[in-house]
C-alpha positions in Angstrom: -4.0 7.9 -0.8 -3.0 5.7 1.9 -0.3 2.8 2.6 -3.8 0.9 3.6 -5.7 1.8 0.0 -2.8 0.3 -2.2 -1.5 -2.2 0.2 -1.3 -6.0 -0.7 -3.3 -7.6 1.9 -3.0 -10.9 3.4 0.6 -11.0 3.5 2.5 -14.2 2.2 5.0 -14.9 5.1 7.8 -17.0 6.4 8.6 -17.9 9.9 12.1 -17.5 11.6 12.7 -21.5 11.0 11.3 -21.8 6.9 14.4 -23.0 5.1 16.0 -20.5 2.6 15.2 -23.1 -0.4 10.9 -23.2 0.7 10.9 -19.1 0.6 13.0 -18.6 -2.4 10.2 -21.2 -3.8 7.3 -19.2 -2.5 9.1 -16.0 -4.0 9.4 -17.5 -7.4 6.1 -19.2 -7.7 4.3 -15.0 -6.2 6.8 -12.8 -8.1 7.8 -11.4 -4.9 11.3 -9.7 -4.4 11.0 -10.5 -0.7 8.7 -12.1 2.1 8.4 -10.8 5.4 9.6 -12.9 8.6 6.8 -12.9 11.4 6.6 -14.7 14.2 3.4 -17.0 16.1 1.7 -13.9 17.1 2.1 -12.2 12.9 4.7 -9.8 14.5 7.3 -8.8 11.9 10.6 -9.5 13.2 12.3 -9.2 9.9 12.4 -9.6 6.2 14.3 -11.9 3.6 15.3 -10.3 0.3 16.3 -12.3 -3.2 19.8 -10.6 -1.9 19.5 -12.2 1.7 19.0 -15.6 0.3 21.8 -15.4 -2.6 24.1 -14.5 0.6 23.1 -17.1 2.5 22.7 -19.8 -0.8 26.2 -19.4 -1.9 28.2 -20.1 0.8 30.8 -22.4 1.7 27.9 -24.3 3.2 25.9 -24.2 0.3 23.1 -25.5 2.0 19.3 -24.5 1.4 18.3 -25.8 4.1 19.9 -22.5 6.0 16.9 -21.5 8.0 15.4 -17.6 7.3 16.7 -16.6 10.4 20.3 -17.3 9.5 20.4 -14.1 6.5 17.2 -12.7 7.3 17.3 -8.4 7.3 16.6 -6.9 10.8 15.7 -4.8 12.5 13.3 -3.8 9.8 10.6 -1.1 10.5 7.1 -1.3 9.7 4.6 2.0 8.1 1.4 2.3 9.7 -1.9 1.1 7.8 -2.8 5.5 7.5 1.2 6.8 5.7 0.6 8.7 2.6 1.6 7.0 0.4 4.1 9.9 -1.2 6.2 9.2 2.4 6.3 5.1 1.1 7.9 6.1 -2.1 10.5 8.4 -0.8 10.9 5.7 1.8 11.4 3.4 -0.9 13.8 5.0 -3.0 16.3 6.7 -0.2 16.7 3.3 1.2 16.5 1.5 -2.0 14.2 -0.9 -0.7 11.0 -2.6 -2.5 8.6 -3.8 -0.1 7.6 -1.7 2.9 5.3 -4.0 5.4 2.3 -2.1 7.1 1.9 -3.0 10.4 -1.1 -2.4 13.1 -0.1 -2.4 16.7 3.1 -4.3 16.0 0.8 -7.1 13.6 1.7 -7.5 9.9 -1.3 -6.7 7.8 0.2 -5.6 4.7 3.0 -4.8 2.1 3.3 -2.3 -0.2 5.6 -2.9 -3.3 7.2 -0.5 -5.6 4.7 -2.4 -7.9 1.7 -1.3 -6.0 3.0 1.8 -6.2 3.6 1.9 -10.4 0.0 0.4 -10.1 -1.6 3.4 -8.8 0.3 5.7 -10.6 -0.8 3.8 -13.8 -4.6 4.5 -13.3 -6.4 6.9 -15.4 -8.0 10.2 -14.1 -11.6 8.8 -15.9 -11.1 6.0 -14.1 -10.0 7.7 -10.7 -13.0 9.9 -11.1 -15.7 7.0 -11.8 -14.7 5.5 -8.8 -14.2 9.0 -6.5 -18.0 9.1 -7.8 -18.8 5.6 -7.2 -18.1 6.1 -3.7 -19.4 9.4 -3.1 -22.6 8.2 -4.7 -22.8 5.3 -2.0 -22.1 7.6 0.6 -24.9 10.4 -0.1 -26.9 8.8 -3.1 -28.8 12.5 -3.4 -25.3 14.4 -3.8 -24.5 16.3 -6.4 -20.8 15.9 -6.5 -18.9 18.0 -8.9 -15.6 15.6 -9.6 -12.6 16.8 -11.8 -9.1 14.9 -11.8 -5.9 15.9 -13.4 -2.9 13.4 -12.7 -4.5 12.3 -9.6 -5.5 15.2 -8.0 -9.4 15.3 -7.4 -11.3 19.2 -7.3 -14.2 18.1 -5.6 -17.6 20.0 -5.2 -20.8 19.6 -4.2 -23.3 21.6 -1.8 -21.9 20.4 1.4 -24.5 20.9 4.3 -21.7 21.2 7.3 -18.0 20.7 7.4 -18.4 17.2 8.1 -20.2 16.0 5.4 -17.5 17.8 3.7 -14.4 15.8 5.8 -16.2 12.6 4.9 -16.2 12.8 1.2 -12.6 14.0 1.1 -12.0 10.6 3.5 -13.3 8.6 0.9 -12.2 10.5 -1.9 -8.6 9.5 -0.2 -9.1 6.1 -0.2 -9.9 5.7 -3.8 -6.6 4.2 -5.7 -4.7 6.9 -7.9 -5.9 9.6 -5.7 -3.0 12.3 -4.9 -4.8 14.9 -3.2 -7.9 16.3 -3.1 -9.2 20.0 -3.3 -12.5 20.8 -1.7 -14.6 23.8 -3.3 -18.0 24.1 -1.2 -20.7 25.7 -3.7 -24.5 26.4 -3.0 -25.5 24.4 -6.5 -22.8 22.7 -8.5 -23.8 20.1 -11.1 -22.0 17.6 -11.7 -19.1 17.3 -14.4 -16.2 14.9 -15.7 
């Protein structure tokens, strides 16, 4: 599974110039924890946490009309749309942080929360494997697609004609939310099971 297959997608974003009080509102009214900072182009320049805008809040100024730009984090890095998503979690929790954006040639296209994580984590393996099947099924209507799961991982088998029919169902296998990993086993005539 990929930052791109669990990744909230289109982004709610501020620009350099929003005042602190209009994102702490768009925060509150989303549930977010934080809102990337983009500029014209979508290009993330930065990121405003609830801890940036308390900082900037309560100050002798005390003003909300502090523009983003004024407590805004930076620099702040960007994972790409394909970054397991076992590398965002220990991302996450080394640098204690809860929203990792995805970016795409510099452009914002997505965030992935700790909740997106929890989310996928929370999905069960009957449900994991109805979709792995789902998709398979779209992909090859006539395969016969042996699909276990246990805690996310996927044993996958079916009577795969070359290696890449076989490289394309573990690609969409991949993709499927609450995937881990997935373990090919090639057989000349596997039926299918749960």
């Amino acid at each position: 599974m990929r930052a791109l297959d669990i990744m909230t997608s289109p982004v709610v974003t501020v620009t350099r110039d929003v005042p602190i009080r209009v994102a702490a509102a768009l925060m509150v009214s989303h549930g977010f924890t934080a809102l990337p900072v983009v500029d014209a182009d979508r290009r993330l320049v930065g990121i405003v946490t609830e801890s940036d805008m308390l900082r900037g809040r309560y100050t002798d100024d005390d003003s909300g009309d502090t523009p983003v730009s004024e407590v805004l984090t930076t620099p702040v890095y960007g994972m790409d749309p394909a970054a397991p998503v076992d590398v965002l979690a220990r991302v996450m929790i080394d640098d204690r942080i809860r929203c990792v954006p995805v970016v795409d040639g510099g452009r914002l296209v997505g965030v992935v929360t700790r909740r997106d994580l929890v989310r996928a984590l929370a999905r069960t393996d009957a449900s994991v494997a109805a979709d792995v099947r789902e998709r398979l099924d779209a992909y090859d209507p006539g395969g016969r697609w042996s699909v276990a799961v246990h805690d996310g991982h996927v044993d996958l088998g079916a009577p795969f004609p070359d290696e890449r029919a076989a490289r394309i169902a573990v690609a969409l296998t991949e993709a499927v939310t609450g995937v881990v990993g997935v373990r090919v086993h090639a057989a000349a005539d596997m039926e299918r099971t749960s």
